[in-house]
C-alpha beads as a LAMMPS data file, in Angstrom:
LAMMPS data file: protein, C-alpha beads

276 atoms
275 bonds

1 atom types
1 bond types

-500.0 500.0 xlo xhi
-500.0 500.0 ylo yhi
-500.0 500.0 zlo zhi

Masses

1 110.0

Atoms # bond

1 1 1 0.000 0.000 0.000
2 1 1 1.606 3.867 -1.322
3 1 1 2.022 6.713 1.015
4 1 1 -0.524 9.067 -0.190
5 1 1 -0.977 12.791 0.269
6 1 1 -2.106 12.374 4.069
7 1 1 -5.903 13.431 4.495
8 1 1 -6.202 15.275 0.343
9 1 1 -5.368 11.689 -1.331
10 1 1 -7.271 10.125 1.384
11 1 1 -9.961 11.661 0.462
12 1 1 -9.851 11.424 -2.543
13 1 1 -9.093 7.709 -2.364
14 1 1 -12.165 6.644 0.033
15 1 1 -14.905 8.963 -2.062
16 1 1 -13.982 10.114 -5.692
17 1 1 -11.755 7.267 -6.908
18 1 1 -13.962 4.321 -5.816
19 1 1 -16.421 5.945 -7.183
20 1 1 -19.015 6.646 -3.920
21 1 1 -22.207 8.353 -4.168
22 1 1 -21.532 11.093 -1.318
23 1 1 -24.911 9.791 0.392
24 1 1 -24.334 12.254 3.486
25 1 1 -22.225 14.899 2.134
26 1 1 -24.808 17.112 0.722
27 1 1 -22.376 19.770 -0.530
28 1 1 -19.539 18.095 -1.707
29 1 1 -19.094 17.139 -5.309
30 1 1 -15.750 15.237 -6.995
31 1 1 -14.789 19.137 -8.441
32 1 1 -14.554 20.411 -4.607
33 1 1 -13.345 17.513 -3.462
34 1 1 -10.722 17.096 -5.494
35 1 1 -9.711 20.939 -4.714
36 1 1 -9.409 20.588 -1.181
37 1 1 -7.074 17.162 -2.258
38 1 1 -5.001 19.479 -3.765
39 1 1 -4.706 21.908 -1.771
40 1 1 -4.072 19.444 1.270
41 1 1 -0.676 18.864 -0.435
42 1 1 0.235 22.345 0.738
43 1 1 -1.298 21.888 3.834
44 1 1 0.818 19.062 4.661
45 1 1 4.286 21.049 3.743
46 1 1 3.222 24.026 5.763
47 1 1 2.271 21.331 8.913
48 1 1 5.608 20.618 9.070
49 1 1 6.975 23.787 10.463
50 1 1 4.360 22.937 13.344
51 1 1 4.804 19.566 14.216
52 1 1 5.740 20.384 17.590
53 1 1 4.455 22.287 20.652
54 1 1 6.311 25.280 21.123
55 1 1 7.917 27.819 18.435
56 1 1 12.310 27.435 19.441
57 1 1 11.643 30.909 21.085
58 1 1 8.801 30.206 23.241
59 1 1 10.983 26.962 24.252
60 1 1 13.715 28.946 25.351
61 1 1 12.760 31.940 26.655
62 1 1 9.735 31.075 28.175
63 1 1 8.301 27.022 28.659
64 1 1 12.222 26.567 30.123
65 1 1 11.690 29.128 32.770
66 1 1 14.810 31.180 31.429
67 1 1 14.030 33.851 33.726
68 1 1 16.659 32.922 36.745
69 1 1 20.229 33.836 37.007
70 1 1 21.496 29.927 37.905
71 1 1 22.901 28.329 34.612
72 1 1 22.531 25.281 36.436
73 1 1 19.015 25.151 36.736
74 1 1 18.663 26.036 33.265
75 1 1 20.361 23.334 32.300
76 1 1 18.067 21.035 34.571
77 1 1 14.952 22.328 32.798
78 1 1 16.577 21.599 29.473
79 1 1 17.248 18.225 30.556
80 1 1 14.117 17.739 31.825
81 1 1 12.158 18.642 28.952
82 1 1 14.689 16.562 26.925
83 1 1 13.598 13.270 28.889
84 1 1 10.012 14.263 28.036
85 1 1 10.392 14.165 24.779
86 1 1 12.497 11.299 24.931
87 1 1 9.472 9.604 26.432
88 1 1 7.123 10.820 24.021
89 1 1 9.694 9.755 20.708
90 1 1 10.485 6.375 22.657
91 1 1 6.237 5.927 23.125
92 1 1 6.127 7.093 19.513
93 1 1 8.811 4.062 18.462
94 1 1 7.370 0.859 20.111
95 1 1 3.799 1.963 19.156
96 1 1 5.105 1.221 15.518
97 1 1 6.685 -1.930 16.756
98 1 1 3.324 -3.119 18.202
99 1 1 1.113 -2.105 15.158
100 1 1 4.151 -3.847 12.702
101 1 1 3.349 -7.291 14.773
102 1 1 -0.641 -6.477 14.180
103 1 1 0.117 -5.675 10.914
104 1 1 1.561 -9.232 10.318
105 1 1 -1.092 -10.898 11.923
106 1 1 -3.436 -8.839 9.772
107 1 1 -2.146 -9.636 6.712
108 1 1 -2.198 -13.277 7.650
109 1 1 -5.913 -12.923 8.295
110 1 1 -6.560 -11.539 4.665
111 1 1 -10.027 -10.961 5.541
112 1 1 -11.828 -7.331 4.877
113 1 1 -12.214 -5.946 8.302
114 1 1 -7.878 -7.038 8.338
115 1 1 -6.977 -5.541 5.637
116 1 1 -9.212 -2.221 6.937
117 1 1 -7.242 -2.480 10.096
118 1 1 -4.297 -2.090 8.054
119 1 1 -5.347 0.900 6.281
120 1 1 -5.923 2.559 9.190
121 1 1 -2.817 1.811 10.717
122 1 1 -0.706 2.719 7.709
123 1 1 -2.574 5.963 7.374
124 1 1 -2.085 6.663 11.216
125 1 1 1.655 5.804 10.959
126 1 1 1.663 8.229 7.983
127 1 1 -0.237 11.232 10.219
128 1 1 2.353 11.059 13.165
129 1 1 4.954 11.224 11.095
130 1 1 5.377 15.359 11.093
131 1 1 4.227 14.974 14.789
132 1 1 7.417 12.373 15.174
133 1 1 9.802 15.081 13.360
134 1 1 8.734 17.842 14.965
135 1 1 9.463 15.794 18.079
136 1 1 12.926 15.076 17.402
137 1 1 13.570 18.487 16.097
138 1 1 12.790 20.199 19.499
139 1 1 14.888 17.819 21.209
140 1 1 17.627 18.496 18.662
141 1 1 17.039 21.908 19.348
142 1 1 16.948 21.704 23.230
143 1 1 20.297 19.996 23.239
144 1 1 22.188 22.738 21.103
145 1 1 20.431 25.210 23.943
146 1 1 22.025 22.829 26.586
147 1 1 25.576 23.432 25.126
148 1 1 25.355 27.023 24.360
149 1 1 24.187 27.947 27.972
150 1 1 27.265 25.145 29.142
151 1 1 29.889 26.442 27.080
152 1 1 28.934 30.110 27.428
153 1 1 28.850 30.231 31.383
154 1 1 32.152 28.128 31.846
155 1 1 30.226 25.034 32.936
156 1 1 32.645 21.620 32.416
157 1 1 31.110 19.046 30.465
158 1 1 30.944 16.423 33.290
159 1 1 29.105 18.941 36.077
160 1 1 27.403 17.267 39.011
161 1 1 24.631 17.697 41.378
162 1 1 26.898 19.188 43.995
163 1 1 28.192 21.987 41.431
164 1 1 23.984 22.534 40.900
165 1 1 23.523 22.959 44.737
166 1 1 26.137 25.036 45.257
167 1 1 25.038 27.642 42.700
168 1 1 21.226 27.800 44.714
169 1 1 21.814 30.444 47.111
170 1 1 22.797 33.194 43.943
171 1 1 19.583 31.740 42.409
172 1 1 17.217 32.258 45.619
173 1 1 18.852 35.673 46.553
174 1 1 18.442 37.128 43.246
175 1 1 15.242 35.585 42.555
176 1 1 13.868 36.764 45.727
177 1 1 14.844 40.684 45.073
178 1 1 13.532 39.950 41.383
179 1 1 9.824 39.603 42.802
180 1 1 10.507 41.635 45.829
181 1 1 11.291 44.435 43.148
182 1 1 8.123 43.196 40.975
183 1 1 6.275 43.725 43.912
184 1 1 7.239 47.195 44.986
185 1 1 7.080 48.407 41.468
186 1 1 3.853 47.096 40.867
187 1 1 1.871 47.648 44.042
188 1 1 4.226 49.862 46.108
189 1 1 4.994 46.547 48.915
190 1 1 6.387 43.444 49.390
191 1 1 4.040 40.590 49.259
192 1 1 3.562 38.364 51.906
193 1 1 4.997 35.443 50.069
194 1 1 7.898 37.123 48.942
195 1 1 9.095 38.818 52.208
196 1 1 8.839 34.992 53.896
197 1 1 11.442 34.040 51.156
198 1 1 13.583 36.747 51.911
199 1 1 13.579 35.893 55.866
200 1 1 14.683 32.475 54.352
201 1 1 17.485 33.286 53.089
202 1 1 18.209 35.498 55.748
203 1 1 17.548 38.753 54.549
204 1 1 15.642 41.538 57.082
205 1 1 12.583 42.218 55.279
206 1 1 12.825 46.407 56.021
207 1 1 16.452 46.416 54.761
208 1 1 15.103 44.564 51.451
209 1 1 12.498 47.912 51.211
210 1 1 14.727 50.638 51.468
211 1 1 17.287 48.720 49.212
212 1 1 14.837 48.300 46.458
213 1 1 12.872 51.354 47.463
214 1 1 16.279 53.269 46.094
215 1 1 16.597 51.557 43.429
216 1 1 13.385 52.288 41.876
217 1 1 13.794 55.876 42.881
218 1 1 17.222 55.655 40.781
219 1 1 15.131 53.914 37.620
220 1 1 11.989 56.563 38.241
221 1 1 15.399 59.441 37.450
222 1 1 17.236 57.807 35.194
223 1 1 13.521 57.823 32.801
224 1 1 13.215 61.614 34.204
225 1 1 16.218 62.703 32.636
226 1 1 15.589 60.190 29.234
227 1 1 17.783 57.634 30.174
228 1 1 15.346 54.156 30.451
229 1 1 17.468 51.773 32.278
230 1 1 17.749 48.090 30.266
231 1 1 17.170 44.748 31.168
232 1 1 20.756 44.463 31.834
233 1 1 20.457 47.734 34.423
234 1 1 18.193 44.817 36.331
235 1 1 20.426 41.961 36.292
236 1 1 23.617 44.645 37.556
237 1 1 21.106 44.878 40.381
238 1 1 20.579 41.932 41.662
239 1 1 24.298 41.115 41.076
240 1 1 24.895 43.288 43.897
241 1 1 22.158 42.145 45.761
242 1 1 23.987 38.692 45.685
243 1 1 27.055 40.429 46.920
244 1 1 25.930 42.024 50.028
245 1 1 23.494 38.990 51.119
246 1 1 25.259 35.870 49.554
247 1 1 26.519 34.764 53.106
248 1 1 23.426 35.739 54.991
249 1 1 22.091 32.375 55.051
250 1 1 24.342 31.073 57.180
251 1 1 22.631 33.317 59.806
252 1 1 19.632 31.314 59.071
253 1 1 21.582 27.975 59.152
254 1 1 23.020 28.602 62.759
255 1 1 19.579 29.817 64.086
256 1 1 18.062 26.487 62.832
257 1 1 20.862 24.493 64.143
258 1 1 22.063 23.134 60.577
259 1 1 25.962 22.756 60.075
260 1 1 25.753 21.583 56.595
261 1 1 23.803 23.218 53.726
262 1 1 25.286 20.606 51.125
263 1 1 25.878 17.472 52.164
264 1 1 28.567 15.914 49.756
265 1 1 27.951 11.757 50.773
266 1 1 24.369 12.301 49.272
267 1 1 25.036 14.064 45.787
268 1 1 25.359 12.010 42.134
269 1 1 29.251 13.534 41.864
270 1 1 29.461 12.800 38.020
271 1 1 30.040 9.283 38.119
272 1 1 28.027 6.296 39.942
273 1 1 29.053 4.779 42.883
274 1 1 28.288 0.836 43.463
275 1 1 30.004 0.956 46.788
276 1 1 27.900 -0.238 49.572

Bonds

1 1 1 2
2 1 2 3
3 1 3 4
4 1 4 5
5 1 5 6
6 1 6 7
7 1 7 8
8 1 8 9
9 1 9 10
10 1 10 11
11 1 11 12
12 1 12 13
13 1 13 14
14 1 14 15
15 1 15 16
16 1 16 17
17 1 17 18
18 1 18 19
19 1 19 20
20 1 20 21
21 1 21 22
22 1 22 23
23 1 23 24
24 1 24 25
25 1 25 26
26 1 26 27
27 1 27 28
28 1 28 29
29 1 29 30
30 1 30 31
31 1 31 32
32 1 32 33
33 1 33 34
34 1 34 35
35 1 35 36
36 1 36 37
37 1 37 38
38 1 38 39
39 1 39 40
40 1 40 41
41 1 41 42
42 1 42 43
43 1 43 44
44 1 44 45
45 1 45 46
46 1 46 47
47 1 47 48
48 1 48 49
49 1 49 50
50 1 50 51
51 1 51 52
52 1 52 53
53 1 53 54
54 1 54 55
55 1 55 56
56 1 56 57
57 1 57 58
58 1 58 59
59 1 59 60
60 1 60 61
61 1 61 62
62 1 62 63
63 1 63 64
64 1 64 65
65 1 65 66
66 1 66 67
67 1 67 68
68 1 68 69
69 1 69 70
70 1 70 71
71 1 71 72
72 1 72 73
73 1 73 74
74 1 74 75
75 1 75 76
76 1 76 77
77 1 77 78
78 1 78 79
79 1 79 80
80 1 80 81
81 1 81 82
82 1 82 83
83 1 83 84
84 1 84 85
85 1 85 86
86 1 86 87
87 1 87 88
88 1 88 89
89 1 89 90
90 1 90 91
91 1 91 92
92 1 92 93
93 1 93 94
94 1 94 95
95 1 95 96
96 1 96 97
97 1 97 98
98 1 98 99
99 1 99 100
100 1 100 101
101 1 101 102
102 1 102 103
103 1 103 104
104 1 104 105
105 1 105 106
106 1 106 107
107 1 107 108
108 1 108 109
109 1 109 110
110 1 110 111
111 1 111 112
112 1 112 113
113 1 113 114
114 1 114 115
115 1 115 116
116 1 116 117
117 1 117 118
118 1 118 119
119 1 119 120
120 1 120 121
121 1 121 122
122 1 122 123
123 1 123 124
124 1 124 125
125 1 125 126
126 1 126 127
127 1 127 128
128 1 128 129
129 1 129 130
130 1 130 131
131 1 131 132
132 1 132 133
133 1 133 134
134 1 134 135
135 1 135 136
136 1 136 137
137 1 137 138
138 1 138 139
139 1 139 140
140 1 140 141
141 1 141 142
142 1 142 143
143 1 143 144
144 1 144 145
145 1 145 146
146 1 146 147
147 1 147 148
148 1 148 149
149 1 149 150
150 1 150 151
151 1 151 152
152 1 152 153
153 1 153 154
154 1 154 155
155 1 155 156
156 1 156 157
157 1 157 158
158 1 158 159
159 1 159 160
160 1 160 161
161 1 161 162
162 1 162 163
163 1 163 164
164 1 164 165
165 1 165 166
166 1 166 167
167 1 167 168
168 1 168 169
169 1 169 170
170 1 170 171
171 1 171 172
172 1 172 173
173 1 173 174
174 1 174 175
175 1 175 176
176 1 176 177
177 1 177 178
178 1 178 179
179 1 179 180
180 1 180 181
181 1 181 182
182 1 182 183
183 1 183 184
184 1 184 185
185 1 185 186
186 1 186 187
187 1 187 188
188 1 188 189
189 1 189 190
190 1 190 191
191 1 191 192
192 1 192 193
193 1 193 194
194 1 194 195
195 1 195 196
196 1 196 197
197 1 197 198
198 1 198 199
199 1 199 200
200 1 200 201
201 1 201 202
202 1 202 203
203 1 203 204
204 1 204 205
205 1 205 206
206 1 206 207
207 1 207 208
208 1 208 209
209 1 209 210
210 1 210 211
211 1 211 212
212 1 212 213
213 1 213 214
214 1 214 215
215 1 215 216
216 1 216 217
217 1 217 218
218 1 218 219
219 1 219 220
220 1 220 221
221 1 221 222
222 1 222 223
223 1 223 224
224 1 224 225
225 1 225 226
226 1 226 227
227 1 227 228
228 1 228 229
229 1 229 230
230 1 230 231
231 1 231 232
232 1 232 233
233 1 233 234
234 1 234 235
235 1 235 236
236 1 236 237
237 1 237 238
238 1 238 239
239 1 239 240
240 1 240 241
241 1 241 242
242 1 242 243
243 1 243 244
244 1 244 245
245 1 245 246
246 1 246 247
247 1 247 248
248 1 248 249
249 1 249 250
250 1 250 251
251 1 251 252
252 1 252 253
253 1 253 254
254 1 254 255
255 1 255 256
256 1 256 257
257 1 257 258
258 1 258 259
259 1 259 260
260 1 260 261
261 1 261 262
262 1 262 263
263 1 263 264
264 1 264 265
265 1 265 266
266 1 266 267
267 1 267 268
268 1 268 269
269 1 269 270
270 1 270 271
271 1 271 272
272 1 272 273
273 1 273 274
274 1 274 275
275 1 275 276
C-alpha cells in the first residue's frame, strides 16, 4: 500500500476514486473535493513547520523558565524537557513496533475488516509522522540550547549535582529581590509570600524595602532625565544584591541548628558509585 498525500489523497481515495455516491455529504461534489485534495498537499508542507508544541523561542525563553540567574538550573529544565520528549519519541517508536506485529497478523488474516485495520494503521503511521519530526527536532534543538548555555557560562562538560547545589543560594537571593522588586514596582509593597522568602534566606525584610525602594527611585530618574534603564540595568542589580546577602544564610543555618547546607555523601558527583 503507497504513502498518499495524508488526508487530500485520502480523500480522494475513500470517495472520488472508488467511485461513492456522497450519500451524506450534501455539498460536496468530486470538483470540490478534489480541490481541497489538492490543496491538502500544501497543507501538509506548511504542517511541518508545526509539528511540535512550542515555536524554538517560546521553548527557550519562556516554557524553560529562562528567567533565573542559575545556569545550572537552566540546564536542569533543558534536561528535563529533553527526557520528556524522549518519552514521548520512545512511546512514539514501540507503538510502531506493536502495530508492525498487528500488521503481520493482519495480513495473515486476509479478511476485509484485516486488511481495513491495516489501512488505518498505515494511514495513522503516515499522520504522526510530522508529529514524530517535529518531536525530534525540538529535542535536537533543546540539546544545542544545553551546550550554548554550558559552554557560554564556563560550565565543564561532566558537572554534578553538587556543582547545581552550590550555585542555589545566587539563584534564591536574586530571585527573591527579582519579585521583591516586581512587587514594589507594581503595588508599592512586598508581598507576603515574597518577604517569607527573603527571611529564608536570611535577609531583614525592612532592609530589602529601602534597598529596592532606592533603586526604583534611581530607575523613576534615570527615565526623568531620558535615560530608560535596560534589562541588563536589572540583572547589575541583583548582582549586587547577591554580593551584600550571599553569606546571609548562614545566619539562618546557625539559628536552625544546621551545620551543613550541602551534604557531599548524598550528591550524584558525576560518576556512579556501586560501593555499599
Amino acid at each position: 500500500m503507497g504513502t498518499w498525500n495524508i488526508t487530500g489523497e485520502f480523500v480522494m481515495k475513500s470517495l472520488v476514486l472508488q467511485g461513492k455516491d456522497f450519500t451524506g455529504l450534501p455539498t460536496m461534489t468530486k470538483k470540490k473535493l478534489s480541490k481541497i485534495s489538492r490543496r491538502m498537499v500544501e497543507m501538509d508542507r506548511a504542517n511541518l513547520t508545526a509539528g511540535k508544541k512550542n515555536t524554538q523561542t517560546t521553548t527557550q525563553l519562556m516554557t524553560l523558565t529562562m528567567l533565573t540567574d542559575s545556569p545550572y538550573r537552566r540546564l536542569r529544565q533543558i534536561l528535563a524537557q529533553i527526557e520528556n520528549k524522549r518519552s514521548a519519541i520512545e512511546s512514539t517508536y514501540f507503538g510502531f513496533r506493536e502495530e508492525e506485529i498487528k500488521i503481520k497478523e493482519w495480513k495473515e488474516k486476509g479478511d476485509e475488516l484485516s486488511l481495513l485495520h491495516i489501512e488505518q494503521a498505515e494511514y495513522a503511521r503516515e499522520r504522526s509522522k510530522a508529529y514524530l519530526d517535529g518531536s525530534l527536532r525540538e529535542l535536537g534543538a533543546l540539546q544545542d540550547a544545553y551546550e550554548e548555555i554550558r559552554v557560554n557560562n564556563n560550565i565543564p562538560e561532566n558537572w554534578d549535582e553538587e556543582d547545581a547545589e552550590l550555585d542555589e543560594i545566587n539563584h534564591h537571593v536574586r530571585q527573591a529581590f527579582r519579585q521583591a522588586h516586581r512587587d514594589m514596582t507594581l503595588g508599592g509593597s512586598i508581598s507576603q509570600g515574597n518577604a517569607e522568602y527573603l527571611e529564608q534566606y536570611g535577609i531583614h525584610l525592612q532592609t530589602a524595602v529601602k534597598i529596592i525602594h532606592d533603586y526604583i527611585n534611581k530607575c523613576n530618574a534615570m527615565i526623568e532625565d531620558g535615560h530608560v534603564p535596560n534589562i541588563d540595568h536589572l540583572y547589575e542589580f541583583l548582582d549586587n544584591c547577591v554580593k551584600i546577602f550571599g553569606q546571609e544564610y548562614i545566619k539562618v543555618m546557625n539559628h536552625i541548628g544546621i551545620t551543613e547546607l550541602v551534604r557531599s555523601e548524598w550528591l550524584f558527583k558525576g560518576n556512579l558509585n556501586r560501593d555499599i
